[in-house]
PDBQT receptor file of N, H, CA, C and O in Angstrom, charges set to zero:
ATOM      1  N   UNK A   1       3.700   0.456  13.403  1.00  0.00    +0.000 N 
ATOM      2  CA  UNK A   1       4.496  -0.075  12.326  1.00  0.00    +0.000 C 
ATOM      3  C   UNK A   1       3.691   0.013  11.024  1.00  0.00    +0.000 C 
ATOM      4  O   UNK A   1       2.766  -0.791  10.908  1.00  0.00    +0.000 OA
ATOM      5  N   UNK A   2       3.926   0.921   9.984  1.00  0.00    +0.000 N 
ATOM      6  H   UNK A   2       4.676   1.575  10.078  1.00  0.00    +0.000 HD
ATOM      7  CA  UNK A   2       3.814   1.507   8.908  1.00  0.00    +0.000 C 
ATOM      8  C   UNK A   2       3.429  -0.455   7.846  1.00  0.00    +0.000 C 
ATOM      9  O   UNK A   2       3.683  -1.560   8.324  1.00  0.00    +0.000 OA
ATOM     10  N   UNK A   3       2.918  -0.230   6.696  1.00  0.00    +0.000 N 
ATOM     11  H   UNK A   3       2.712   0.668   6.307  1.00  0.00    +0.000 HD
ATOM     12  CA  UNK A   3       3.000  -1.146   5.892  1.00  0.00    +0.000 C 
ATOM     13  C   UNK A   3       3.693  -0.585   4.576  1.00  0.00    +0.000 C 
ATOM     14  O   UNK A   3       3.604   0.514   4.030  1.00  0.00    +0.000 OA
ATOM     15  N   UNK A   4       4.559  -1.960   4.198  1.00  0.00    +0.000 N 
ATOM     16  H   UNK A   4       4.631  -2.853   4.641  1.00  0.00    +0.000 HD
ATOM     17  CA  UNK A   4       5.499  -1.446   3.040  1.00  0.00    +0.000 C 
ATOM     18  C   UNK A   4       4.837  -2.238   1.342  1.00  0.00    +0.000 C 
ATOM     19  O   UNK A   4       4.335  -3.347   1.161  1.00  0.00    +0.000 OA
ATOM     20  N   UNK A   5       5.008  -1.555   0.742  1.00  0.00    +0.000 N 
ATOM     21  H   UNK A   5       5.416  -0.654   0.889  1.00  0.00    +0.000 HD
ATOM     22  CA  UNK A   5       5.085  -2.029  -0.281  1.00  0.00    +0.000 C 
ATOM     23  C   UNK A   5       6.140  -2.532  -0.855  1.00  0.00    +0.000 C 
ATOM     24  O   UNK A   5       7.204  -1.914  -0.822  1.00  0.00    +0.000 OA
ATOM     25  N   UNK A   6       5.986  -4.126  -1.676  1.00  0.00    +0.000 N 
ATOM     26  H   UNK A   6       5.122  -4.629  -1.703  1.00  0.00    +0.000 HD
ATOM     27  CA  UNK A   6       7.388  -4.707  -2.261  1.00  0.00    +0.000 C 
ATOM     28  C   UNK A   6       7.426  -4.766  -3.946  1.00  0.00    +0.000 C 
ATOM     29  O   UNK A   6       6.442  -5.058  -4.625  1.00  0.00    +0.000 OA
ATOM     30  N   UNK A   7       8.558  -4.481  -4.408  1.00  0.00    +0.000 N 
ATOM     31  H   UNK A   7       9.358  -4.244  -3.856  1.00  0.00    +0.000 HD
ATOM     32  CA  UNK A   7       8.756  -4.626  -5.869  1.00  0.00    +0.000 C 
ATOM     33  C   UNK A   7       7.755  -5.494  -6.662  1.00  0.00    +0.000 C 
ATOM     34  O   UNK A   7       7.607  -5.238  -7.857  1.00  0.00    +0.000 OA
ATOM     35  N   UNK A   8       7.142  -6.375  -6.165  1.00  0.00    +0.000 N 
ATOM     36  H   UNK A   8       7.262  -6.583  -5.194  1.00  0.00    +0.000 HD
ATOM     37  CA  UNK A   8       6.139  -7.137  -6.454  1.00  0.00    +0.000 C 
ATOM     38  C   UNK A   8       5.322  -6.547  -7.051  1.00  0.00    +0.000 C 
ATOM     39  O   UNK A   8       4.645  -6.994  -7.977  1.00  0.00    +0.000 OA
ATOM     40  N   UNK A   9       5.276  -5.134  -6.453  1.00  0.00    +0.000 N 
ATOM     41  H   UNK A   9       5.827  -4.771  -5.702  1.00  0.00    +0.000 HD
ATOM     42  CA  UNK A   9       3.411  -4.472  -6.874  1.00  0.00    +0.000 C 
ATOM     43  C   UNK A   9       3.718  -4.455  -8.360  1.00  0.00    +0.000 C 
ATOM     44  O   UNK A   9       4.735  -4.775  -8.974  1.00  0.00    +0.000 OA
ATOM     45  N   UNK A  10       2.253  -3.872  -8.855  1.00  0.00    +0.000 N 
ATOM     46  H   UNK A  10       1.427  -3.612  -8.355  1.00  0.00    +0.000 HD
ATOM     47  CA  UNK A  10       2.109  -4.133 -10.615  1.00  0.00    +0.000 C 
ATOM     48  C   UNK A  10       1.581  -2.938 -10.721  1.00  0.00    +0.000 C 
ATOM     49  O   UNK A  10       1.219  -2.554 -11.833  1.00  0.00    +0.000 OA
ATOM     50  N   UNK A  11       1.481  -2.382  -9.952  1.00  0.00    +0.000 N 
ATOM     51  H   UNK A  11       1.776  -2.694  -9.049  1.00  0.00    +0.000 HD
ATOM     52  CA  UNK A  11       0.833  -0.537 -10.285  1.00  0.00    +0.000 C 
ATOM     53  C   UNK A  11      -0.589  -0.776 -10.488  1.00  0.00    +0.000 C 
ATOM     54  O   UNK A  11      -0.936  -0.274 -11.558  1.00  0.00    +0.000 OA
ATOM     55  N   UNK A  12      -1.694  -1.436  -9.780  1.00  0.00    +0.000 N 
ATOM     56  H   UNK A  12      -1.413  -1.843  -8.911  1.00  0.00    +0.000 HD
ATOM     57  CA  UNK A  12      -2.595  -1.473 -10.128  1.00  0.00    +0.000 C 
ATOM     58  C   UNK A  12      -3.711  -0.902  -9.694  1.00  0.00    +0.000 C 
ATOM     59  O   UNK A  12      -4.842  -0.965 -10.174  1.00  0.00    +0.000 OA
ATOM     60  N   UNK A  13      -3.118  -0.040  -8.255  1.00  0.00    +0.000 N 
ATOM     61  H   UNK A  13      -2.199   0.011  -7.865  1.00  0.00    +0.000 HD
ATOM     62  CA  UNK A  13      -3.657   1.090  -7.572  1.00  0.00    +0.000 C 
ATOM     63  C   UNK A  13      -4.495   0.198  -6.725  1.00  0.00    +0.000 C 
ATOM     64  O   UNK A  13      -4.920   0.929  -5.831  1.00  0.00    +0.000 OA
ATOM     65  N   UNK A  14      -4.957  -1.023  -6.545  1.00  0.00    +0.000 N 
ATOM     66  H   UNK A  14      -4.612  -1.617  -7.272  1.00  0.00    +0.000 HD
ATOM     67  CA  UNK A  14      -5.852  -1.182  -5.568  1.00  0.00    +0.000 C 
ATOM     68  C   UNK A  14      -5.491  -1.214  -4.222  1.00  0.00    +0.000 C 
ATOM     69  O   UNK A  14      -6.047  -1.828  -3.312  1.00  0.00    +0.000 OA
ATOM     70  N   UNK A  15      -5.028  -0.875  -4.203  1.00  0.00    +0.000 N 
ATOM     71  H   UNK A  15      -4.576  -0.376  -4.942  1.00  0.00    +0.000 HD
ATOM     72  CA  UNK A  15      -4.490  -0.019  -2.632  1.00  0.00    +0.000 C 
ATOM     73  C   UNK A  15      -4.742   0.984  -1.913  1.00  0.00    +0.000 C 
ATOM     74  O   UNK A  15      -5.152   1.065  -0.756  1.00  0.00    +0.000 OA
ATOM     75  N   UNK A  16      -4.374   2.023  -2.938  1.00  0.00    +0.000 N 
ATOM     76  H   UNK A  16      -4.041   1.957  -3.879  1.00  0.00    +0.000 HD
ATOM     77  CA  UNK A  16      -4.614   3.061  -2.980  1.00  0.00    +0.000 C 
ATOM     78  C   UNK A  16      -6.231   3.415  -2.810  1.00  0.00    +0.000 C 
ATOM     79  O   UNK A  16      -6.741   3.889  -1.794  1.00  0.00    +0.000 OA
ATOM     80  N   UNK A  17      -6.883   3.090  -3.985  1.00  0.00    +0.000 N 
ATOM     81  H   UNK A  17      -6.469   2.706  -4.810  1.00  0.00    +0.000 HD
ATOM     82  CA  UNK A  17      -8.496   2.602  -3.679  1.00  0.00    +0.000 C 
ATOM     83  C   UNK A  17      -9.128   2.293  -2.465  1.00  0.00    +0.000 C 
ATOM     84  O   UNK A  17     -10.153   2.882  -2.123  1.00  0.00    +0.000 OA
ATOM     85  N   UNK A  18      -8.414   1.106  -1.546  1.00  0.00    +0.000 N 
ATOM     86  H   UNK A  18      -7.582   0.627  -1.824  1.00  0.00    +0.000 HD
ATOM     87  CA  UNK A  18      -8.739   0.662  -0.496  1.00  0.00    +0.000 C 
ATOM     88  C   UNK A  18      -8.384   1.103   0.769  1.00  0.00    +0.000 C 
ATOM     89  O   UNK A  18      -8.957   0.624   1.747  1.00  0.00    +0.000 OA
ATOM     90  N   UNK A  19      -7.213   2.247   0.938  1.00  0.00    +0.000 N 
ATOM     91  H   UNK A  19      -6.747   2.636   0.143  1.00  0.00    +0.000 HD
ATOM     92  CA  UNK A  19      -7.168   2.985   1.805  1.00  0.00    +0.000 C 
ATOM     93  C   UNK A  19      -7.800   3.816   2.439  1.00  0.00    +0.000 C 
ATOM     94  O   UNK A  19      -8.064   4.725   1.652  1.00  0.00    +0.000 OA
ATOM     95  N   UNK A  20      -8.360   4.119   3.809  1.00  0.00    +0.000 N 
ATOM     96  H   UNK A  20      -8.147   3.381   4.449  1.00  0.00    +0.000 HD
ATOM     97  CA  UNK A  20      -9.216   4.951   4.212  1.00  0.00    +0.000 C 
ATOM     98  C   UNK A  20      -8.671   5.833   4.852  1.00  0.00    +0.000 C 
ATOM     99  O   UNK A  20      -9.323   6.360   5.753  1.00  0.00    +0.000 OA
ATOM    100  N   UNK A  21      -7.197   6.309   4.570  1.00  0.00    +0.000 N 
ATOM    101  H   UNK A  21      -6.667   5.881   3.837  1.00  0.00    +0.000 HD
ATOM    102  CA  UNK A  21      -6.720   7.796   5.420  1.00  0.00    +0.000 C 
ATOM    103  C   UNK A  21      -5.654   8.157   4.275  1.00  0.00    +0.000 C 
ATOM    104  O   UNK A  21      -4.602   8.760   4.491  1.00  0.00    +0.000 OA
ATOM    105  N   UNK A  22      -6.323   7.446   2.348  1.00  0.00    +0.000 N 
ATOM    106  H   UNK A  22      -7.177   6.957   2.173  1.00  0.00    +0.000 HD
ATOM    107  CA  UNK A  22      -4.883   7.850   1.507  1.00  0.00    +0.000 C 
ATOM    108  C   UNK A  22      -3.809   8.379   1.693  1.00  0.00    +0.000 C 
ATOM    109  O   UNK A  22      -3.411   9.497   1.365  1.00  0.00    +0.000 OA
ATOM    110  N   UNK A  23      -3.178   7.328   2.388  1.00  0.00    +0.000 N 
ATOM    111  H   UNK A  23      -3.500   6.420   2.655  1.00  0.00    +0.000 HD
ATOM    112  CA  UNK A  23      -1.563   6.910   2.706  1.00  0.00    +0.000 C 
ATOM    113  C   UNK A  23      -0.727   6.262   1.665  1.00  0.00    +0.000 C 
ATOM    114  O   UNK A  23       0.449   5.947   1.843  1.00  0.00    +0.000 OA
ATOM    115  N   UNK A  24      -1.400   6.080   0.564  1.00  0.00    +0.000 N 
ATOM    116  H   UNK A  24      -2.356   6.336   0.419  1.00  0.00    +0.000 HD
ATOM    117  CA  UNK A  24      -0.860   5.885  -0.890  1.00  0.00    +0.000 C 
ATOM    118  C   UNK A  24      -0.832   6.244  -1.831  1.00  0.00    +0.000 C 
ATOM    119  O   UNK A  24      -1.959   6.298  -2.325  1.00  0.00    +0.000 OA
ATOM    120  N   UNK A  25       0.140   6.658  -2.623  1.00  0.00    +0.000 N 
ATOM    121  H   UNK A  25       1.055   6.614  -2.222  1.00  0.00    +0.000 HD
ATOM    122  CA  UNK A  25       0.005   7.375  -3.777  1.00  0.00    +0.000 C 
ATOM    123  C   UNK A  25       1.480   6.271  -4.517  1.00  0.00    +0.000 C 
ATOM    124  O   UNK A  25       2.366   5.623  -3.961  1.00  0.00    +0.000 OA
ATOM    125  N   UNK A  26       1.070   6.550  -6.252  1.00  0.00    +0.000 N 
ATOM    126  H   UNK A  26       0.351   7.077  -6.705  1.00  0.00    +0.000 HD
ATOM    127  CA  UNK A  26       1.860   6.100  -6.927  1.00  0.00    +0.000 C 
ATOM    128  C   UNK A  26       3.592   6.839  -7.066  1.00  0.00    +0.000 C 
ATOM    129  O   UNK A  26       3.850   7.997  -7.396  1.00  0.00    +0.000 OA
ATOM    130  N   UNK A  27       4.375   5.966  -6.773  1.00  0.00    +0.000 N 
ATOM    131  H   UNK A  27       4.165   5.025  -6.505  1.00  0.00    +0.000 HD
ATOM    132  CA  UNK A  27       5.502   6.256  -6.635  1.00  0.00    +0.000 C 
ATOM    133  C   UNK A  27       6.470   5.485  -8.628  1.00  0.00    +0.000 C 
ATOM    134  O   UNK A  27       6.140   4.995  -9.708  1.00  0.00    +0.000 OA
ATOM    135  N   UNK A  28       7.285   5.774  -8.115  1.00  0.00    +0.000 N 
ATOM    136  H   UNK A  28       7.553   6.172  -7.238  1.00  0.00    +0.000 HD
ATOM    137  CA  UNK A  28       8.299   5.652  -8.993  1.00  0.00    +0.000 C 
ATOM    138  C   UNK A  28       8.386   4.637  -9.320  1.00  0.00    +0.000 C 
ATOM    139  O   UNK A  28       9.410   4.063  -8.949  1.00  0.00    +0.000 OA
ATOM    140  N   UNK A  29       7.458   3.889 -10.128  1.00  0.00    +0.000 N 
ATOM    141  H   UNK A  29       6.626   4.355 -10.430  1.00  0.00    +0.000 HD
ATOM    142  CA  UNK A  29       7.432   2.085 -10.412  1.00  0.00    +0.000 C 
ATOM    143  C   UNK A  29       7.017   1.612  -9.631  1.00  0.00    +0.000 C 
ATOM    144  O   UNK A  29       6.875   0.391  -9.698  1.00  0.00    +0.000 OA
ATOM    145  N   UNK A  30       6.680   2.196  -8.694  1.00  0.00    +0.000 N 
ATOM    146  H   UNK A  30       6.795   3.188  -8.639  1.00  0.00    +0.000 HD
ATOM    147  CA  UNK A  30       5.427   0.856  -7.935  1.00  0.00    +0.000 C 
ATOM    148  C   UNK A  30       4.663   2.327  -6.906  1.00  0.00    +0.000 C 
ATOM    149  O   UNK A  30       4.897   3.535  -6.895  1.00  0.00    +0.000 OA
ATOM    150  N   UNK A  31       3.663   1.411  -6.120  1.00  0.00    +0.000 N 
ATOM    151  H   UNK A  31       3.473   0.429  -6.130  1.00  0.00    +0.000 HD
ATOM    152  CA  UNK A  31       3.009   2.484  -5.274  1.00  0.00    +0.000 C 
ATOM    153  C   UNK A  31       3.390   2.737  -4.194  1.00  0.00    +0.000 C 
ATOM    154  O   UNK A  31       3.699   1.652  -3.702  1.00  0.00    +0.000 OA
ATOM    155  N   UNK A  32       3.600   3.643  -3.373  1.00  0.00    +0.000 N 
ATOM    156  H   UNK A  32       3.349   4.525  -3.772  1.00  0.00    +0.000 HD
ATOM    157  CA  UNK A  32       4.058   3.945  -2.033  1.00  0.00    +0.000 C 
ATOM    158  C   UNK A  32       3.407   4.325  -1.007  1.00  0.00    +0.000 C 
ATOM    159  O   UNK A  32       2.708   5.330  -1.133  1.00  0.00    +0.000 OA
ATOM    160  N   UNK A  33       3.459   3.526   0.483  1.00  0.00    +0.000 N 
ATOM    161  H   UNK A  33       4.027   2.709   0.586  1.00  0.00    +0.000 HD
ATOM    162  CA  UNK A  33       2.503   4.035   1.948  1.00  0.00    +0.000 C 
ATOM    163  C   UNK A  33       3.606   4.840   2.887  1.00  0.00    +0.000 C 
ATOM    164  O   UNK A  33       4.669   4.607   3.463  1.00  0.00    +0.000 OA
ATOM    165  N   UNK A  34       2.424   6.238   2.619  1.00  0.00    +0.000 N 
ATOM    166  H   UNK A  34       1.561   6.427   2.151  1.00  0.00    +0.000 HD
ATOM    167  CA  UNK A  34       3.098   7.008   3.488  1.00  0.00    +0.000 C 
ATOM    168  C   UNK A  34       3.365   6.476   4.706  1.00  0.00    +0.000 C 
ATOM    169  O   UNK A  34       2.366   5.867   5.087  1.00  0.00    +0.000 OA
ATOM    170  N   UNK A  35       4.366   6.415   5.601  1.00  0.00    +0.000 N 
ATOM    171  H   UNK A  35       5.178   6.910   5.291  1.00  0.00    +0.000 HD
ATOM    172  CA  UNK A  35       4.208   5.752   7.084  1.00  0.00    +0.000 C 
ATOM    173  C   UNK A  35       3.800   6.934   7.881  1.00  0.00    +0.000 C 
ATOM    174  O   UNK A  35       2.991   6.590   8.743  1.00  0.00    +0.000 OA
ATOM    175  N   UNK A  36       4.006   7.912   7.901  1.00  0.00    +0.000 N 
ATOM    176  H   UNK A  36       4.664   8.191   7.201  1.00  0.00    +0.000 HD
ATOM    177  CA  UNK A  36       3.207   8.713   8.586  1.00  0.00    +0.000 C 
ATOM    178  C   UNK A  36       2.093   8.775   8.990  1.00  0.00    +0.000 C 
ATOM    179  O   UNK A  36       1.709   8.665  10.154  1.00  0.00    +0.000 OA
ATOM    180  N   UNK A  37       1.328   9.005   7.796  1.00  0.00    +0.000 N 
ATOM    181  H   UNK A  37       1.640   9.095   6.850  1.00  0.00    +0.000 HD
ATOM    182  CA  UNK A  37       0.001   8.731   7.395  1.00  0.00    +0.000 C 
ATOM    183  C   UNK A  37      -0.581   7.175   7.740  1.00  0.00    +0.000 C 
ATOM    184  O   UNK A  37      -1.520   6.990   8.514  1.00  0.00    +0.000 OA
ATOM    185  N   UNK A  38       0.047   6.225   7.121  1.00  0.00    +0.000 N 
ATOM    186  H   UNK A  38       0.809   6.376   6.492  1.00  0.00    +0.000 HD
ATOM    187  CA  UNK A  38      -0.688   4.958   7.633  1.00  0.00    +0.000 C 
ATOM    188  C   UNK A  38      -0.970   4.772   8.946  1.00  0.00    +0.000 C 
ATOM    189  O   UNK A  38      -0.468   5.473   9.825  1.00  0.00    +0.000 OA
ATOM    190  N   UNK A  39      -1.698   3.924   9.145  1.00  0.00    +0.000 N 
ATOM    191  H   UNK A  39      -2.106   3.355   8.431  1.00  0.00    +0.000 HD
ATOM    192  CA  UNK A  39      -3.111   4.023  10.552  1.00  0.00    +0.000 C 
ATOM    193  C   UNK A  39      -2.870   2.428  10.775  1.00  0.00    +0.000 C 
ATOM    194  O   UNK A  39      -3.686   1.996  11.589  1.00  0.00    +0.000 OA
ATOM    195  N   UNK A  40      -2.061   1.520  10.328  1.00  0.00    +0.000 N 
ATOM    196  H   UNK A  40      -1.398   1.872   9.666  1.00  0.00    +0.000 HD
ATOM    197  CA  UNK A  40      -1.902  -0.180  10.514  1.00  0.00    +0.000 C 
ATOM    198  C   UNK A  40      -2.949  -0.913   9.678  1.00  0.00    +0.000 C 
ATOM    199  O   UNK A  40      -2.574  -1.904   9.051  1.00  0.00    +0.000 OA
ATOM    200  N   UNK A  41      -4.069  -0.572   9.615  1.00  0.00    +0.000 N 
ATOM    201  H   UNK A  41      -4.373   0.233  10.124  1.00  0.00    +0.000 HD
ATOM    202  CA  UNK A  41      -5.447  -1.159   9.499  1.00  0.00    +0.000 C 
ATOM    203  C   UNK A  41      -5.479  -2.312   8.805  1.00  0.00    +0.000 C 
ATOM    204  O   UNK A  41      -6.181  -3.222   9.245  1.00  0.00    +0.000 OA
ATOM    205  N   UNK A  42      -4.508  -2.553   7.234  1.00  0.00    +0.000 N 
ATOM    206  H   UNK A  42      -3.938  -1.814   6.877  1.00  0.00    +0.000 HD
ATOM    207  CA  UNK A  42      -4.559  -3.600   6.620  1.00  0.00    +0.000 C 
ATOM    208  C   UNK A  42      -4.937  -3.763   5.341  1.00  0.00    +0.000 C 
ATOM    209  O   UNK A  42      -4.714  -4.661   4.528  1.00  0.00    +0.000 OA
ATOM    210  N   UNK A  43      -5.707  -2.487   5.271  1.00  0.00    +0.000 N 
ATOM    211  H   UNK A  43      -5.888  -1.758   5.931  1.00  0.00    +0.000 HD
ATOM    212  CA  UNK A  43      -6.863  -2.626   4.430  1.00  0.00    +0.000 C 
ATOM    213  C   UNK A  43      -5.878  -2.645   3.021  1.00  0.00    +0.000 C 
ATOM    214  O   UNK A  43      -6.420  -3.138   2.032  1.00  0.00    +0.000 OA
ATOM    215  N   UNK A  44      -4.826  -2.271   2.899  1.00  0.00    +0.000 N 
ATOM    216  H   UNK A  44      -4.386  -1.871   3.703  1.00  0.00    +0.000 HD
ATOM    217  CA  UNK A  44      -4.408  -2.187   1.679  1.00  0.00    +0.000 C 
ATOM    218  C   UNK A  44      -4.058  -3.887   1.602  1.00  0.00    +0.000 C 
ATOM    219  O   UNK A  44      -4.853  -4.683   1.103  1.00  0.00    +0.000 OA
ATOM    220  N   UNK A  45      -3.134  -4.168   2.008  1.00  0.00    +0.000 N 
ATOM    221  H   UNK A  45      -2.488  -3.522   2.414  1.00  0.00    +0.000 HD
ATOM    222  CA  UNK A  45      -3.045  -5.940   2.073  1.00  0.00    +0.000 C 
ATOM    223  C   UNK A  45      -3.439  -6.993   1.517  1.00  0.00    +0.000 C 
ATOM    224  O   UNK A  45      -2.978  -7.871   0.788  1.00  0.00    +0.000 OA
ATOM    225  N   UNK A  46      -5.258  -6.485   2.461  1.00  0.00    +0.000 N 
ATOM    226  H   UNK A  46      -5.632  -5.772   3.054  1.00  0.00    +0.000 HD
ATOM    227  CA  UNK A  46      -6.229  -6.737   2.031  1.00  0.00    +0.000 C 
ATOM    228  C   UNK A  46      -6.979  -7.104   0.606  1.00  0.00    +0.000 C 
ATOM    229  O   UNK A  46      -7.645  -8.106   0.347  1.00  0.00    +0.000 OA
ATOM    230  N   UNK A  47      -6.623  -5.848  -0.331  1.00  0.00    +0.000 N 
ATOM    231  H   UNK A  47      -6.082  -5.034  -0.120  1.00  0.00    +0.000 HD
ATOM    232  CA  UNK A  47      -6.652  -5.516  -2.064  1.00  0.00    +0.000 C 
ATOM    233  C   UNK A  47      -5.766  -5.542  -2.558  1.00  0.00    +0.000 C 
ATOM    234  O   UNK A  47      -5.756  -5.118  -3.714  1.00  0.00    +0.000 OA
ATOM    235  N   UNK A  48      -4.559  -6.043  -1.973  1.00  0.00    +0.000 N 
ATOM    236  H   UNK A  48      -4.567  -6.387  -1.035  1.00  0.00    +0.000 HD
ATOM    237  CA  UNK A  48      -3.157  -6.231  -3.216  1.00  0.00    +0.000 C 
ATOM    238  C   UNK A  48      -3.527  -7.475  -3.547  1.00  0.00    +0.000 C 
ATOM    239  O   UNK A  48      -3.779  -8.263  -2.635  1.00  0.00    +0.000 OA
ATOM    240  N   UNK A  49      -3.651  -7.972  -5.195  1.00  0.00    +0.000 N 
ATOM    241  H   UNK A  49      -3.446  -7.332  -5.936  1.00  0.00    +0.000 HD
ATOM    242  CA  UNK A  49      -3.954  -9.224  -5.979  1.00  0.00    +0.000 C 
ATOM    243  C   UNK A  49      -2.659  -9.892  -5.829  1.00  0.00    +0.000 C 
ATOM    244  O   UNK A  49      -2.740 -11.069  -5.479  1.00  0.00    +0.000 OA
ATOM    245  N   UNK A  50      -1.451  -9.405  -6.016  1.00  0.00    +0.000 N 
ATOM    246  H   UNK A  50      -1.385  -8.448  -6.301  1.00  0.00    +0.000 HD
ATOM    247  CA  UNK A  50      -0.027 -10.104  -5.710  1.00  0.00    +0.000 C 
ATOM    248  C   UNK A  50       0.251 -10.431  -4.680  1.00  0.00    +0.000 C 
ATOM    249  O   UNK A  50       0.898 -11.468  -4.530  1.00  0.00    +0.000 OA
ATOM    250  N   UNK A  51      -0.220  -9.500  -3.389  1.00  0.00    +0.000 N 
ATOM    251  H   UNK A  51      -0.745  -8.658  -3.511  1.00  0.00    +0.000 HD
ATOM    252  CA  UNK A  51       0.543 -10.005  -2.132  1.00  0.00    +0.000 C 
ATOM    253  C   UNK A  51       1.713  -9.183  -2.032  1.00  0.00    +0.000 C 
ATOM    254  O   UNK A  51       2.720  -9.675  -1.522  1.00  0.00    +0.000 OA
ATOM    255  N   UNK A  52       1.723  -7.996  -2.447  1.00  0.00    +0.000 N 
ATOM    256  H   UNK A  52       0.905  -7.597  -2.861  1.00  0.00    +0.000 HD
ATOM    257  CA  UNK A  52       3.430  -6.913  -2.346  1.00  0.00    +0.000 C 
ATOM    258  C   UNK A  52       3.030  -6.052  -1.055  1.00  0.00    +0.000 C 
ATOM    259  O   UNK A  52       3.907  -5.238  -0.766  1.00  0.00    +0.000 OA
ATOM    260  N   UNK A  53       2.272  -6.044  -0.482  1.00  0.00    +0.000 N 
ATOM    261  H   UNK A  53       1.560  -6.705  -0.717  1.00  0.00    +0.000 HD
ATOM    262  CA  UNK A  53       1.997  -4.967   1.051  1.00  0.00    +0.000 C 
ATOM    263  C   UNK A  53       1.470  -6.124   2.131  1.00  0.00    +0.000 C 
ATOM    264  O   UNK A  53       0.484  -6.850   2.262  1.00  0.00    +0.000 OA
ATOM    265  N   UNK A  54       2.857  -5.829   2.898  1.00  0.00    +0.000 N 
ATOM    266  H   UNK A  54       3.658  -5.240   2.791  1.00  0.00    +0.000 HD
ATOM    267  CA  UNK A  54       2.988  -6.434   3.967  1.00  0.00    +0.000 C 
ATOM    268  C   UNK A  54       3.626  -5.435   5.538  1.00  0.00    +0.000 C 
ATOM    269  O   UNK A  54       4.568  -4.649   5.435  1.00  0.00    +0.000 OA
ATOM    270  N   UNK A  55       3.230  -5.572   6.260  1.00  0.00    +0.000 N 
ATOM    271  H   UNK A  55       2.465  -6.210   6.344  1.00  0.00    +0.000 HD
ATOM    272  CA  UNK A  55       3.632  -5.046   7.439  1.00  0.00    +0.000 C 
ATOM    273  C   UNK A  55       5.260  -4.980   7.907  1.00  0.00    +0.000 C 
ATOM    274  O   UNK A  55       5.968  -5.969   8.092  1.00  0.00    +0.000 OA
ATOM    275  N   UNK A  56       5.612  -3.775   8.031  1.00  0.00    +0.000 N 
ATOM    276  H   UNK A  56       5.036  -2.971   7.881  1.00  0.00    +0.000 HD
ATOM    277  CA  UNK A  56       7.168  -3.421   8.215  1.00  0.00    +0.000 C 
ATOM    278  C   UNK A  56       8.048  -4.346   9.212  1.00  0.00    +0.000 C 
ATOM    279  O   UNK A  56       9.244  -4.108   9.380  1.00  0.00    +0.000 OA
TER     280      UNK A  56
């Protein structure tokens, strides 16, 4: 189960940063996890300051 990002995010990339198989890239007003690509791990979660990536 992939982790989603919610409207919440602020575009501040620390996610993206904190990913270790970059499964994120900036999307269309906010940032987006590939689910493919994502591995569960957390780590983005982890570095969101808002709290917008949470588990699907």
């Amino acid at each position: 189960m992939a982790y989603v990002i919610s409207d919440a995010c602020i575009s501040c990339g620390a996610c993206a940063e904190g990913c270790p198989v970059e499964a994120i890239a900036e999307g269309d007003g906010k940032y987006e996890i590939n689910a493919d690509t994502c591995i569960d791990c957390g780590a983005c979660a982890d570095t969101c300051p808002v709290g917008a990536i949470a588990a699907e």
